[in-house]
VOLO-116610 format. One record per residue (C-alpha): x, y, z. Coordinates in nm, 2 decimals, always signed. Layout:
N
{{X, Y, Z}},
...
END
This chain:
295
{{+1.58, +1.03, -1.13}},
{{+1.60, +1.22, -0.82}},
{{+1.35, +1.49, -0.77}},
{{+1.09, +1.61, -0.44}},
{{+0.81, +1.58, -0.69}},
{{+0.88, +1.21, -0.84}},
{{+0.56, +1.04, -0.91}},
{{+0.32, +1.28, -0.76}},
{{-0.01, +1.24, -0.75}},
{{-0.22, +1.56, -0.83}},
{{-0.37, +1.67, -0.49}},
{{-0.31, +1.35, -0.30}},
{{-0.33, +1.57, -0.03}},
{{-0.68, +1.56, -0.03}},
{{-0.71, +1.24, +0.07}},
{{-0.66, +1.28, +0.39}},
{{-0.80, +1.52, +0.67}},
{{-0.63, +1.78, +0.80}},
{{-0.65, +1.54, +1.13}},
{{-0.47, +1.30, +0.97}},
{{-0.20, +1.56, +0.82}},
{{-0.14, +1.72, +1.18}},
{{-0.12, +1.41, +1.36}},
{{+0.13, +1.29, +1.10}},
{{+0.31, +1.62, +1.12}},
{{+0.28, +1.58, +1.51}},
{{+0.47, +1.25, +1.50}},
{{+0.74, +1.35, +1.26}},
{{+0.79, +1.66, +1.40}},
{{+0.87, +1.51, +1.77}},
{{+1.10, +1.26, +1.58}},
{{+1.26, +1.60, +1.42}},
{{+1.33, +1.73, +1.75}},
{{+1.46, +1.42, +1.95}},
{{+1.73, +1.42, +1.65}},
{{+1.86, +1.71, +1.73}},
{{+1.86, +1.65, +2.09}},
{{+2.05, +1.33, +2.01}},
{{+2.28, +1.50, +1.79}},
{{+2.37, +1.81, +2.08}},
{{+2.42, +1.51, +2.31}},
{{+2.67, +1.33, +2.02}},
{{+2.82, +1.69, +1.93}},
{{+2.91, +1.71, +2.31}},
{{+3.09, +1.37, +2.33}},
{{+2.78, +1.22, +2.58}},
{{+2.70, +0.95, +2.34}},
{{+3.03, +0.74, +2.29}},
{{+2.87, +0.49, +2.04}},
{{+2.84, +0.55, +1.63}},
{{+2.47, +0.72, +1.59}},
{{+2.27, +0.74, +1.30}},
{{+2.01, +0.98, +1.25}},
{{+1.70, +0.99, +1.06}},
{{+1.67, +1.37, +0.99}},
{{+1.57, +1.44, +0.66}},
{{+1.36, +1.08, +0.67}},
{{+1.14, +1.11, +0.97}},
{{+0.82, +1.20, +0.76}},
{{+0.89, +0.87, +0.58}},
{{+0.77, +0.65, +0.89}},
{{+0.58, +0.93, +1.00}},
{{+0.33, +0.88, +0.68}},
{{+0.40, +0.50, +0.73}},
{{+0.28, +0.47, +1.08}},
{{-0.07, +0.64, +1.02}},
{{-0.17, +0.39, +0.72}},
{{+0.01, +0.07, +0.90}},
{{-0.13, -0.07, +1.23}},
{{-0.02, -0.40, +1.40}},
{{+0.27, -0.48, +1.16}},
{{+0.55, -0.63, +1.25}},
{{+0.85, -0.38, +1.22}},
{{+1.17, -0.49, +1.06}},
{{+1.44, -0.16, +1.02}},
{{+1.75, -0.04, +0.92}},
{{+2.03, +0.12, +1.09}},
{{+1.84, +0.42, +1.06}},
{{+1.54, +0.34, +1.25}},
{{+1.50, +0.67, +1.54}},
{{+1.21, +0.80, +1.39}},
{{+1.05, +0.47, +1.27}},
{{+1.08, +0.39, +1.66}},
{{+0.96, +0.69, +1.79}},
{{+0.66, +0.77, +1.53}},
{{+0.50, +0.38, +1.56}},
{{+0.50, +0.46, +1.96}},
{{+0.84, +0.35, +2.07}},
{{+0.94, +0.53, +2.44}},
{{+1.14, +0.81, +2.38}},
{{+1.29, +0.74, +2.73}},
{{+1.40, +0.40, +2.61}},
{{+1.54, +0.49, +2.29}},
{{+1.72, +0.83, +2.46}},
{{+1.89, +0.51, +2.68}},
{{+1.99, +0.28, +2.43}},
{{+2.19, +0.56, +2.29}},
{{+2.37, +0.62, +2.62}},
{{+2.43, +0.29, +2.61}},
{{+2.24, +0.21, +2.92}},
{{+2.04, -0.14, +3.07}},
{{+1.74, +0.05, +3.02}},
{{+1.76, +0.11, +2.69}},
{{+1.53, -0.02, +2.46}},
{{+1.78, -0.28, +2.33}},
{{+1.92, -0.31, +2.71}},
{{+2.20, -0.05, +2.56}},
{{+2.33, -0.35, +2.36}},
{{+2.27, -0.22, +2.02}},
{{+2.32, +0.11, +2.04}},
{{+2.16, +0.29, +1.77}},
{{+2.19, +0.08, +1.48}},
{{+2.00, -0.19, +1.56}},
{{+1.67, -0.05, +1.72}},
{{+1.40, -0.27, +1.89}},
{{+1.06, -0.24, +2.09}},
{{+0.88, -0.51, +2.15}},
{{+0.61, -0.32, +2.25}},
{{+0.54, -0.19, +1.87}},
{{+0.65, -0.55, +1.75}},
{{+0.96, -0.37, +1.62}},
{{+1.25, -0.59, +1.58}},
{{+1.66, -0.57, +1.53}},
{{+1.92, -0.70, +1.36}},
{{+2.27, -0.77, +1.44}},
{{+2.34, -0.47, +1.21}},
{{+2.49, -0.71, +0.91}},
{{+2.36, -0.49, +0.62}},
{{+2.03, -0.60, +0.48}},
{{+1.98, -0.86, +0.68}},
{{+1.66, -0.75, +0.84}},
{{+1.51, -0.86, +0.49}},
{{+1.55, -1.21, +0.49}},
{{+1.45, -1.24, +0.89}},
{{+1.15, -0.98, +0.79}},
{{+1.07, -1.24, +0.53}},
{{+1.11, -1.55, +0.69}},
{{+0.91, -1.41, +1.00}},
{{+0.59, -1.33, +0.75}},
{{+0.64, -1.69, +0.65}},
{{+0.58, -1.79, +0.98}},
{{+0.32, -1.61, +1.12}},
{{+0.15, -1.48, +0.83}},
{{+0.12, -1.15, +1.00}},
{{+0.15, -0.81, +0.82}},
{{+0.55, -0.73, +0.80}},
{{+0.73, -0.37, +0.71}},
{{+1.11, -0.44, +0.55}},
{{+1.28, -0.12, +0.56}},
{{+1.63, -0.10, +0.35}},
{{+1.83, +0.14, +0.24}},
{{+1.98, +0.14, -0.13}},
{{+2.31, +0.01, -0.04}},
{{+2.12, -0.27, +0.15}},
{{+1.93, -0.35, -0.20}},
{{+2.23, -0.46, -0.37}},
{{+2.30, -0.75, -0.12}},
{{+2.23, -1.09, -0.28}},
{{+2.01, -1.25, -0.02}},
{{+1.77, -0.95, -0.08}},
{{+1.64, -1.06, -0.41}},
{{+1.57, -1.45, -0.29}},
{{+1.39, -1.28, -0.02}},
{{+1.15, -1.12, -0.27}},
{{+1.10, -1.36, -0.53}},
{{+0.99, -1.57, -0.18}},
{{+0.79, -1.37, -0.06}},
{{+0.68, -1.30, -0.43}},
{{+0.58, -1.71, -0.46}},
{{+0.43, -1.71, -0.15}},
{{+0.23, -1.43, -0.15}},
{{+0.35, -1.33, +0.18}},
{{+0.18, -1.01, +0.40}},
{{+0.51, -0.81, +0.35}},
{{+0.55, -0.43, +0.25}},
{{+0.93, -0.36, +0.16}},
{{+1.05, +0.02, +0.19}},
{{+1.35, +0.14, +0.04}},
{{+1.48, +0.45, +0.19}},
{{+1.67, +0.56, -0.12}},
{{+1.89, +0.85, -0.07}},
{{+2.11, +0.76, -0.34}},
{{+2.45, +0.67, -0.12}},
{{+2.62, +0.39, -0.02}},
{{+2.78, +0.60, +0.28}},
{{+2.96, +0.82, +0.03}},
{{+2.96, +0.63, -0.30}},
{{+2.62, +0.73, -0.54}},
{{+2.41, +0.50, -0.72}},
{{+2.51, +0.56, -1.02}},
{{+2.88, +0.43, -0.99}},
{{+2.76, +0.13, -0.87}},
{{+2.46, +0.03, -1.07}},
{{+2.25, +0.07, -1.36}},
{{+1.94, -0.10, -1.27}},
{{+1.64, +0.04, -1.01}},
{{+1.54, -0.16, -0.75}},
{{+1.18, -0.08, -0.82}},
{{+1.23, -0.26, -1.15}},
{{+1.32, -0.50, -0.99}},
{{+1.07, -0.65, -0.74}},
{{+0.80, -0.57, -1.05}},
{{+1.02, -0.79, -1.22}},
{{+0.95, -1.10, -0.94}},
{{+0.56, -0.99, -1.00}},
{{+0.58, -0.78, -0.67}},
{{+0.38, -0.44, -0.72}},
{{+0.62, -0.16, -0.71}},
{{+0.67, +0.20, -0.70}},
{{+0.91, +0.46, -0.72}},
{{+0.87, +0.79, -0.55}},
{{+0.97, +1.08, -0.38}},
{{+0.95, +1.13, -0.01}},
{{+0.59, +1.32, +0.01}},
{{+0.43, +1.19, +0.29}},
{{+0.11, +1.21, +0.21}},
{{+0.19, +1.01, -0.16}},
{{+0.37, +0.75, +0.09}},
{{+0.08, +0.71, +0.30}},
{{-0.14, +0.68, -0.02}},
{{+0.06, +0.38, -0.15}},
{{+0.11, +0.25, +0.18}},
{{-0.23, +0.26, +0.22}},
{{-0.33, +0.12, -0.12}},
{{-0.04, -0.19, -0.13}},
{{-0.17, -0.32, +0.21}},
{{-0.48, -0.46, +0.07}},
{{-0.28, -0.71, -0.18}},
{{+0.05, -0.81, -0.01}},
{{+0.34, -0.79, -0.08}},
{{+0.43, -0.48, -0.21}},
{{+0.73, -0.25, -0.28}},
{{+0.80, +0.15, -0.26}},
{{+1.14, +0.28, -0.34}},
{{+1.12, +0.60, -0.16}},
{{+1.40, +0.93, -0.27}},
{{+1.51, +1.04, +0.02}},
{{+1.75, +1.29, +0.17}},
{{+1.96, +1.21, +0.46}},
{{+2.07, +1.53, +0.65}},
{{+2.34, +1.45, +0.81}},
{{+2.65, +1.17, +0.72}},
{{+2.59, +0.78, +0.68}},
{{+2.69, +0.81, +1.10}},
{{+2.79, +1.11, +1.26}},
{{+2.65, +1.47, +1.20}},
{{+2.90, +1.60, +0.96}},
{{+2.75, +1.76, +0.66}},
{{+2.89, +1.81, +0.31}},
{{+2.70, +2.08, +0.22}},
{{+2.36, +2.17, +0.18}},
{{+2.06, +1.85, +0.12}},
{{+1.89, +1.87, -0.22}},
{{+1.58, +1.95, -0.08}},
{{+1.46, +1.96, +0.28}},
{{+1.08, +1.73, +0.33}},
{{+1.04, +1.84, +0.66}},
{{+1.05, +2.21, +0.54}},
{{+0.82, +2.15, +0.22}},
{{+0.59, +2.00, +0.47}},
{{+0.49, +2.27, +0.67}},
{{+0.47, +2.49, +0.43}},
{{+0.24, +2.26, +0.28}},
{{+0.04, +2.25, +0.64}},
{{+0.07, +2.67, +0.58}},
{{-0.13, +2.66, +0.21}},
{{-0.37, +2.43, +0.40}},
{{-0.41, +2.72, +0.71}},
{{-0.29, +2.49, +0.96}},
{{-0.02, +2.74, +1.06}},
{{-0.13, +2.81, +1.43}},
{{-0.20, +2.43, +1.46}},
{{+0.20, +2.36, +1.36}},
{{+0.30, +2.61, +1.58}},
{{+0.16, +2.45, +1.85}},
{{+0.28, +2.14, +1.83}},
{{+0.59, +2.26, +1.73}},
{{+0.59, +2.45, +2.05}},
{{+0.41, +2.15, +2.27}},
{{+0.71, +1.87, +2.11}},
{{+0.99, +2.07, +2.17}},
{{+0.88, +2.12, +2.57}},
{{+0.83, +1.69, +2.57}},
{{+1.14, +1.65, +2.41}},
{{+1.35, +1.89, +2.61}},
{{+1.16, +1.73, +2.92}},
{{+1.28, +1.37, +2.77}},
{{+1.66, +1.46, +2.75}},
{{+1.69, +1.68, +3.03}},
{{+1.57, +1.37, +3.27}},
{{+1.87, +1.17, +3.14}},
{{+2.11, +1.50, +3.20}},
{{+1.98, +1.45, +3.56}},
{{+2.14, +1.09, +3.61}},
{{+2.46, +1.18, +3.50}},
END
């Protein structure tokens, strides 16, 4: 079932500070705004490579990176804002779109297959799904905390579900995200399965949940599954924009990053959002219009 309140928690959101909720709203709202920048530079025919944007997700990672320190990243072709809101370089990810040496992937990926080294966030060579097995095999190795982002096209692969039940037996440090916006580029869930991924990974003994895309309920299971790895969270999301490109067709079901400022606004946090709203679009602007200069 697809719905913006699925499995809510009654006032979650008082869990958390309003310092946490405005630096979480700081980081997902930059990521919101380096989209767009991206997408302006794709619309203009700048960025000659497929791109694949995260707006209507970046509060997802945004949640994630405030709960989740020192993991080792392992994401999806949809990975801008996960790079940008664990601490990527905006300058190196701006790059790696262009296609550049100095891109964070030495403009060798392009933007389906983000890295950074620097946040311990790895690639893939863009094989769907794959990232699951190597996010896996790498807990395996260094017992070190892992986040395994998917999508729920990527679920349906069949080396995902050895990769579970592994990391199931082993008890390995690994929290798997599905970013569920129910499409497999075009084709919906429903046509191509009856069964919830959710249902799943309980199934293998992993604890799972399955919930909409409030940050503030991701951070609280985030939060909660990191003390008894693994774990699993199949998150509904809404993807803005098409599977890659920016076409649209038509209007999202519902829009997170709106829902979360007015949340911020209930809270009286309005001049505070305005302000970064303001401060982020200046860095952001600054970011691309550096690049505008090289050309």
């Amino acid at each position: 079932m697809r719905s913006p309140t699925l499995g809510m928690i009654p006032n979650v959101m008082d869990e958390f500070d309003h310092e946490f909720s405005l630096e979480m709203f700081r980081r997902g709202n930059y990521s919101h705004h380096f989209e767009f920048k991206a997408k302006e530079a794709f619309d203009n025919g700048h960025l000659k490579l497929p791109i694949y944007l995260a707006l209507g997700t970046e509060m997802n990672s945004a949640a994630l990176s405030m709960v989740l320190k020192g993991y080792n990243i392992f994401a999806q072709h949809r990975g801008h804002a996960l790079y940008l809101n664990f601490g990527g370089p905006p300058e190196g990810l701006r790059d790696e779109l262009f296609g550049l040496p100095s891109g964070c992937s030495g403009g060798m990926s392009g933007s389906n297959a983000i890295q950074c080294p620097e946040i311990k966030m790895f690639g893939h060579s863009g094989l769907m799904g794959e990232q699951i097995p190597i996010a896996v095999g790498a807990a395996y190795a260094s017992n070190e905390p892992t986040l395994a982002i998917c999508g729920d096209a990527s679920v349906e692969e069949d080396y995902i579900y050895p990769s579970l039940g592994f990391a199931a037996t082993k008890k390995l440090p690994v929290l798997f995200i599905c970013e569920d916006n129910d499409l497999s580029i075009l084709t919906k869930m429903d046509v191509r399965r009856n069964w919830n991924v959710a249902d799943v990974a309980r199934s293998m003994g992993i604890p799972s949940v399955d919930i909409t895309d409030d940050p503030w309920l991701i951070a609280h299971h985030a939060q909660e599954m990191a003390q008894n790895l693994p774990g699993f969270i199949n998150i509904r999301s809404v993807r803005h924009f098409w599977h890659a490109g920016t076409g649209t067709d038509g209007e999202p079901e519902w829009n997170r990053y709106q829902l979360v400022c007015d949340e911020l606004d209930k809270l009286g946090l309005s001049s505070q959002i305005k302000s970064i709203n303001e401060d982020n679009i200046k860095k952001v602007n600054k970011v691309w219009a550096q690049q505008q200069q090289k050309q």
